[in-house]
C-alpha positions as CSV (number, residue, x, y, z in Angstrom):
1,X,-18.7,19.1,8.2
2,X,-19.3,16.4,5.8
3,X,-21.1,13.7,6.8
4,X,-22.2,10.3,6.1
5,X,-24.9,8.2,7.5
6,X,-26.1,5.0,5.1
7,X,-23.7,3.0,3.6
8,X,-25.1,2.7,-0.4
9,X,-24.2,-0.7,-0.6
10,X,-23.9,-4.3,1.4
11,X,-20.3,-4.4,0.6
12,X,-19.5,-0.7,1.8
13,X,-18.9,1.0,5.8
14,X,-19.6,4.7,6.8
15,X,-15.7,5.2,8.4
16,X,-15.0,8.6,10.7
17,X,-11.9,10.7,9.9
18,X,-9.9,10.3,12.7
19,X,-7.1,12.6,11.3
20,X,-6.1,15.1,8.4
21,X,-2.2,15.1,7.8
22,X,-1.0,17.5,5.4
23,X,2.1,16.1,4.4
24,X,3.5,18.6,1.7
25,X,1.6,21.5,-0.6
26,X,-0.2,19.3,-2.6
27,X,-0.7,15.5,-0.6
28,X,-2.2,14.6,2.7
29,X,-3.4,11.9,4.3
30,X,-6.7,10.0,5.8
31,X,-6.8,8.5,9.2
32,X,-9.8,6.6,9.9
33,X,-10.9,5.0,12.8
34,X,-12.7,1.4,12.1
35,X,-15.6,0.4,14.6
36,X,-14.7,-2.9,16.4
37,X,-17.7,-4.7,14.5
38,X,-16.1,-3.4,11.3
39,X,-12.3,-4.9,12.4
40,X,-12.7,-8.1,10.2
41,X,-13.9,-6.6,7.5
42,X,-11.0,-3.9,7.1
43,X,-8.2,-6.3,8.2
44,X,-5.7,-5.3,5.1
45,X,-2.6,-6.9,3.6
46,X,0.5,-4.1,2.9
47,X,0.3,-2.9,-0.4
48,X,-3.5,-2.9,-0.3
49,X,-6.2,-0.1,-1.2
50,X,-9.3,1.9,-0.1
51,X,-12.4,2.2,-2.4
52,X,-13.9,6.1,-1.5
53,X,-16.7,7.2,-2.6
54,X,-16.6,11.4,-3.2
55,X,-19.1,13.1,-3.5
56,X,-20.4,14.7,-6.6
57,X,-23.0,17.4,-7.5
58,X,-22.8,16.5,-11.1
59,X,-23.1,12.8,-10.8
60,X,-24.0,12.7,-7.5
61,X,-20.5,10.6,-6.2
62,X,-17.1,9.1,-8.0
63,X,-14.9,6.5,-6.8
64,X,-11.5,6.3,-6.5
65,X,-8.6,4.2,-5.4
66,X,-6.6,5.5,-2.7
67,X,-3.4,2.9,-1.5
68,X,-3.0,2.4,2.6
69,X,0.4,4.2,3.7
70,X,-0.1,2.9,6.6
71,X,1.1,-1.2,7.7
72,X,-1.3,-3.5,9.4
73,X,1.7,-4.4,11.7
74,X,3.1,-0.9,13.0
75,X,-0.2,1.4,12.8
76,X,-3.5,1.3,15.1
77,X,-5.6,3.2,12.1
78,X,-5.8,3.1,8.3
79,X,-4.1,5.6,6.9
80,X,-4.3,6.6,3.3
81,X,-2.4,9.3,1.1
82,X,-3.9,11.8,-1.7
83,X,-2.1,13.7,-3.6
84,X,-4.2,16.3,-5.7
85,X,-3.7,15.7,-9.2
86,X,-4.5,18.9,-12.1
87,X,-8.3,18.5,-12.9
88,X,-8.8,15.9,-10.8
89,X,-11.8,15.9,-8.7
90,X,-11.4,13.2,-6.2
91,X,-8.4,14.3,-4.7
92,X,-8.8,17.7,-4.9
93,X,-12.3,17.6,-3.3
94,X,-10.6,15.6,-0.8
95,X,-7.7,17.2,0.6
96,X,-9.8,20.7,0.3
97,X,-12.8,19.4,2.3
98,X,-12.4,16.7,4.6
99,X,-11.7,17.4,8.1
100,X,-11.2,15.4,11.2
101,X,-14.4,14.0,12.4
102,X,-16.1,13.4,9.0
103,X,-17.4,10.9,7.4
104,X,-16.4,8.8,4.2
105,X,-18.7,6.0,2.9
106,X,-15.3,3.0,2.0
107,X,-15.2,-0.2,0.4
108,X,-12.9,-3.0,2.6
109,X,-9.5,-3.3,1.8
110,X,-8.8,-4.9,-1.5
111,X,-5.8,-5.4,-4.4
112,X,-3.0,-7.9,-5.0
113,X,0.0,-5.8,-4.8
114,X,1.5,-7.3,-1.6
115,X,4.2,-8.9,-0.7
116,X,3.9,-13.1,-0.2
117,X,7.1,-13.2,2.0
118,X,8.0,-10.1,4.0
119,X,11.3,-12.1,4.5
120,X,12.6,-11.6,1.3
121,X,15.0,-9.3,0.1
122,X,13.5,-6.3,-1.9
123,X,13.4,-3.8,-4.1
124,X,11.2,-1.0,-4.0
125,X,10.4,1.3,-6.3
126,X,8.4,4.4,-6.5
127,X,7.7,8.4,-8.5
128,X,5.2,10.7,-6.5
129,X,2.5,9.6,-4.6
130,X,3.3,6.0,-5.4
131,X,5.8,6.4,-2.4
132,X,2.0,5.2,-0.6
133,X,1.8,1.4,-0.9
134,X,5.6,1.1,-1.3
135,X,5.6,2.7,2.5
136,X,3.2,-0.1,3.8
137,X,4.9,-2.7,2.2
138,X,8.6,-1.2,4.0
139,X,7.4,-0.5,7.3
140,X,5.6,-4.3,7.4
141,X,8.6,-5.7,6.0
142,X,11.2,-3.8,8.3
143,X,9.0,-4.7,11.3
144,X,8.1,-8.7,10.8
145,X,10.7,-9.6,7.9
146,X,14.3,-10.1,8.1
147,X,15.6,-9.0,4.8
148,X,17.2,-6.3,2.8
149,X,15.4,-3.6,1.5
150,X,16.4,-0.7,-0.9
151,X,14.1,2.0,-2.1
152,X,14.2,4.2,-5.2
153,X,12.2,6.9,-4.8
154,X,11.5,9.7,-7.4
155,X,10.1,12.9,-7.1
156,X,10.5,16.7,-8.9
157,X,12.5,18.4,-6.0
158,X,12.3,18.1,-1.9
159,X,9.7,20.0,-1.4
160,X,7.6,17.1,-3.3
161,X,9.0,14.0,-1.2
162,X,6.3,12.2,0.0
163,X,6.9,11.0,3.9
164,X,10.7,12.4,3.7
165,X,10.9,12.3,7.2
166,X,9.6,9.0,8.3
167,X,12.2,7.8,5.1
168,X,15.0,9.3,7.0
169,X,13.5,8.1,10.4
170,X,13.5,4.3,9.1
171,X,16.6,4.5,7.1
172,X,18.3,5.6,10.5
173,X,17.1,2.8,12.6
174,X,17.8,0.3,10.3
175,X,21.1,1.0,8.9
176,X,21.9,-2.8,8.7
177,X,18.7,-3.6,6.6
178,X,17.5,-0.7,4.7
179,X,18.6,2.1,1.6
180,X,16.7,4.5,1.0
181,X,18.1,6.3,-2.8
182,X,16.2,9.7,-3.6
183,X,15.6,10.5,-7.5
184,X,15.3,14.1,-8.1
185,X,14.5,15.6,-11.2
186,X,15.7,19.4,-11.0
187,X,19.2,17.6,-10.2
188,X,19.5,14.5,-12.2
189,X,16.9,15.0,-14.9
190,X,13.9,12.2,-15.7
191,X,15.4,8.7,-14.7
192,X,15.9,6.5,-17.8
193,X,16.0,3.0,-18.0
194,X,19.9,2.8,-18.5
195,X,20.5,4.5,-15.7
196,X,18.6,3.0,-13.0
197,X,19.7,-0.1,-14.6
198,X,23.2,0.9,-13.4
199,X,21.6,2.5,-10.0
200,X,19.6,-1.4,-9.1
201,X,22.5,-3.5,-10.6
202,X,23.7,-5.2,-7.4
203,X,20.3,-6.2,-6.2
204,X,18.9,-8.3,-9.5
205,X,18.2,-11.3,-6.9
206,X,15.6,-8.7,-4.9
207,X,11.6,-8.8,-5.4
208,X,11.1,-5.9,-7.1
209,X,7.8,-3.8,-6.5
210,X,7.0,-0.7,-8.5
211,X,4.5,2.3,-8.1
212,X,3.7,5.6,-10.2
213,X,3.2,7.5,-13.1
214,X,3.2,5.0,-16.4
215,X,6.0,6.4,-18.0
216,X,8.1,6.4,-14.8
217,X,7.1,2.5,-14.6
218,X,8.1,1.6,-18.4
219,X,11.2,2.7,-17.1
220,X,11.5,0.7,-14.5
221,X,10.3,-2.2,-16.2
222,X,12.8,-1.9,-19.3
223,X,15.6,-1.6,-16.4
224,X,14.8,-4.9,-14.6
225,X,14.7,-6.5,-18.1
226,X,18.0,-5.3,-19.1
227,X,19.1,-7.0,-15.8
228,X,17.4,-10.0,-16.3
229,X,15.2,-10.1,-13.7
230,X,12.4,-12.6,-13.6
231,X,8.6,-11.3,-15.4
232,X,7.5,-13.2,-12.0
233,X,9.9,-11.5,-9.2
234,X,8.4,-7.7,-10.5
235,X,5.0,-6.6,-9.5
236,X,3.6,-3.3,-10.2
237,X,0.7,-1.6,-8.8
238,X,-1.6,0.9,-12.0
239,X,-4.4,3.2,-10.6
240,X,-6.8,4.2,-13.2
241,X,-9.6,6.6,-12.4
242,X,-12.9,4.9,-12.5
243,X,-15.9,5.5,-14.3
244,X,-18.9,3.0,-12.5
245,X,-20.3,2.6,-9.2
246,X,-18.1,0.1,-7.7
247,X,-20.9,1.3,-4.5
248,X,-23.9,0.0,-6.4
249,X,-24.9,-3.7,-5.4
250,X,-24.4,-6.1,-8.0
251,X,-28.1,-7.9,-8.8
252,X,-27.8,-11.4,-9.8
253,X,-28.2,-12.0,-13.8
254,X,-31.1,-14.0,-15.0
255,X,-30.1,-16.9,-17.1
256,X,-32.1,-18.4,-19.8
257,X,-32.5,-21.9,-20.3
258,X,-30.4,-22.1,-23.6
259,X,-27.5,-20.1,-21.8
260,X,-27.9,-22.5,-18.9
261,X,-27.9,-25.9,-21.2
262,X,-24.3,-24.2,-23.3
263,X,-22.9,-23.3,-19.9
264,X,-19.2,-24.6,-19.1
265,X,-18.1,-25.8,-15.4
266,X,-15.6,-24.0,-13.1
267,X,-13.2,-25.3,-10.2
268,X,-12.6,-22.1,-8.6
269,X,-10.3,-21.9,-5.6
270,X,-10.2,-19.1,-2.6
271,X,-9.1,-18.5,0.2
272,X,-8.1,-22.7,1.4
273,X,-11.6,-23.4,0.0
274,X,-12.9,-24.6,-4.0
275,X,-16.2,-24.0,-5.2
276,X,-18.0,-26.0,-8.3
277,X,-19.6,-23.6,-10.7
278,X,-21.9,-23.5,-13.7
279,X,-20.5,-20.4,-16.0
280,X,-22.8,-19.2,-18.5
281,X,-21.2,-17.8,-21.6
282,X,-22.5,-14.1,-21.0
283,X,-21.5,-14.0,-17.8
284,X,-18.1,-12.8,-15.7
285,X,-16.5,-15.2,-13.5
286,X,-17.3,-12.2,-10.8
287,X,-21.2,-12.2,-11.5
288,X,-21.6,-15.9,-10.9
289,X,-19.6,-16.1,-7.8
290,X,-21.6,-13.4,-6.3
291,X,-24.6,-14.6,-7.8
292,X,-23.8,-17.5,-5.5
293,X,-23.3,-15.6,-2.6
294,X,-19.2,-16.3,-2.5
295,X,-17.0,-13.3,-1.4
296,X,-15.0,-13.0,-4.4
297,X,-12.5,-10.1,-4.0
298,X,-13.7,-7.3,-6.3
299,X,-13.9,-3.7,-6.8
300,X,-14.6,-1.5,-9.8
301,X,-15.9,-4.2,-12.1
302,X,-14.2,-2.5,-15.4
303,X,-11.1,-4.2,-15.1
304,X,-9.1,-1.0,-13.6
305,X,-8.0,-2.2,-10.8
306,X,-6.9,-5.9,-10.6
307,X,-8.2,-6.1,-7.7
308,X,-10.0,-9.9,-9.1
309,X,-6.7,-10.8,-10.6
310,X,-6.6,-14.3,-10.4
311,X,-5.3,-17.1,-12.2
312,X,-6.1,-19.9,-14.7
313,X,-4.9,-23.2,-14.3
314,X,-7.0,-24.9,-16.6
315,X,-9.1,-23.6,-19.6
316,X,-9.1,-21.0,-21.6
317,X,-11.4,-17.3,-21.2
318,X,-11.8,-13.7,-23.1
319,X,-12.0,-11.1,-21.4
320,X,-13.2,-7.4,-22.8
321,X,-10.9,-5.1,-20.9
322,X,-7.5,-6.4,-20.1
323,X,-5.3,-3.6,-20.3
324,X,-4.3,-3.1,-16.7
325,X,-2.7,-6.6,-17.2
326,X,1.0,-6.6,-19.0
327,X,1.2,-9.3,-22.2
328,X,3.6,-11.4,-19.9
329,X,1.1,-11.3,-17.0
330,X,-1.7,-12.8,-19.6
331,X,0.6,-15.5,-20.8
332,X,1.4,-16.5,-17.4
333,X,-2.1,-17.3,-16.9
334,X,-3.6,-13.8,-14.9
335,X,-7.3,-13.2,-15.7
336,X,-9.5,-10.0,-14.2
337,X,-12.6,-12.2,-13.0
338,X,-15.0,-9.2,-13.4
339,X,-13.9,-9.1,-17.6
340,X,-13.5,-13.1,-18.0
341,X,-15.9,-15.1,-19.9
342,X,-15.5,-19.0,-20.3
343,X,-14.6,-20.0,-23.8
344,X,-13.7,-23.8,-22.7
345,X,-16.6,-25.9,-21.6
346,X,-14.5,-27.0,-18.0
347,X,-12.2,-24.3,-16.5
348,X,-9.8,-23.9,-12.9
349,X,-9.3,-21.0,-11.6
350,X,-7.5,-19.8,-8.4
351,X,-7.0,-16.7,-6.7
């Protein structure tokens, strides 16, 4: 039995396992059942993700990222999906030792990889285990949207299809609306960009969302270019593993008076609401809004997880780690808040 008792942090919840679903040899999934007093706080958007922390006897816990299979609009519990991964701690620790009626110390819901209009037509795309925010995003969109839907779904053989059943399930009660297209590579090889190109060709005026391996979504993303479909109608979701303590409270930076007197001023807008700022130069946009006790979205604080992607409107930062972000992404104005620094003196920001 593995139990939790203390949350580490102000941000994090102590949730119970509710349910262990092994859904092939090497992936299974996380039920949880939320308190009522913790409903609010893990009230999640499809597409979203789950912060666990893991215990560790060498470090003494890791975190990792783990996306919500499971729609807000279809499911009573959250459900996520791990798929064990060679060497990989986490999810290997997790899918050998957690049992129903545990305990796993979560962060609330958090990322930007959801859809704004669950009316629109889309086009989803997915390679392993990134079958798991794709399915939240189709099961939301086939229950309170009205549009088309195709799915491209990659994986080695059968045996390794993620959810095959509620696929088939879905694709059967919603023949009108839904297409679900299995890739397999032990018949049809590795999919290139030419010929999923030829596969998606009809549906260049769908959203497109993409999620898996990196090579699998270079692919993808060469294919929707040689389509011409919009940098701003494709949106993909990138895991990394992370290395800090996204658990650890964040203690508010002192400020000198110099770094006060060169500090520029922010307009920074969230949720319906704008705060005024004073940004000092050392500091991230994520450090002063919680040194101000605002509720900025965050999660790792490394920049590996976009989940503080937000956008500038005015101004100009630098930020140290920006790779989860694509070069078309930056020049369309996205920012990670937890890496940008202020290099104007008066900035607008909006997430």
């Amino acid at each position: 039995m593995t139990t939790v008792d203390v949350p580490h942090s102000s941000r994090s919840a102590v949730l119970r396992v509710s349910a262990v679903i092994n859904e092939t040899a090497d992936s299974c999934s996380l039920v949880f059942d939320v308190p009522e007093d913790l409903r609010e706080r893990f009230t999640y958007q499809p597409g979203q993700f789950l912060t666990l922390r893991i215990p560790s006897e060498l470090t003494g816990s890791v975190a990792r990222c783990y996306s919500l299979a499971s729609s807000p609009y279809t499911d009573d519990k959250p459900k996520v999906t791990v798929k064990r991964t060679v060497d990989g701690y986490g999810s290997n620790w997790l899918c050998d030792n957690l049992k129903a009626g545990d305990s796993v110390e979560v962060l609330p819901p958090s990322g930007v990889f959801t859809p704004k209009n669950l009316d629109a037509d889309m086009l989803l795309f997915a390679a392993g285990s990134g079958i798991t925010p794709v399915m939240s995003i189709l099961k939301s969109a086939l229950s309170r949207g009205n549009g088309k839907i195709v799915v491209v779904y990659a994986n080695r053989d059968h045996d390794s299809v993620i959810f095959a059943g509620e696929l088939r399930e879905l694709a059967d009660k919603h023949p009108q609306r839904l297409v679900v297209v299995h890739w397999l590579e032990h018949l049809q090889g590795l999919p290139t960009a030419d010929s999923l190109a030829s596969l998606v060709a009809p549906y260049t005026e769908h959203e497109a969302f993409m999620c898996g391996p990196k090579p699998f979504m270079d692919c993808v993303h060469d294919a929707l270019a040689q389509l011409g479909v919009p940098r701003n109608r494709t949106h993909a979701e990138v895991f990394n593993s992370l290395s800090g303590d996204p658990f650890a409270d964040v203690a508010p930076a002192e400020i000198s008076d110099e770094e006060a007197a060169d500090a520029a001023s922010v307009e920074v807008e969230l949720d319906g609401e704008t705060h005024e700022l004073t940004w000092p130069r050392s500091q991230t946009l994520v450090d002063i809004m919680l040194s101000k006790g605002i509720d900025v979205p965050y999660s790792c604080l490394e920049g590996e997880c976009g989940s503080c992607a937000c956008t500038v409107l005015e101004g100009t930062v630098e930020m140290e780690n920006a790779e989860i972000l694509d070069p078309e992404d930056i020049a369309n104005g996205y920012i990670l808040g937890c890496q940008a620094r202020p290099v104007t003196d008066h900035l607008k920001i909006q997430f």
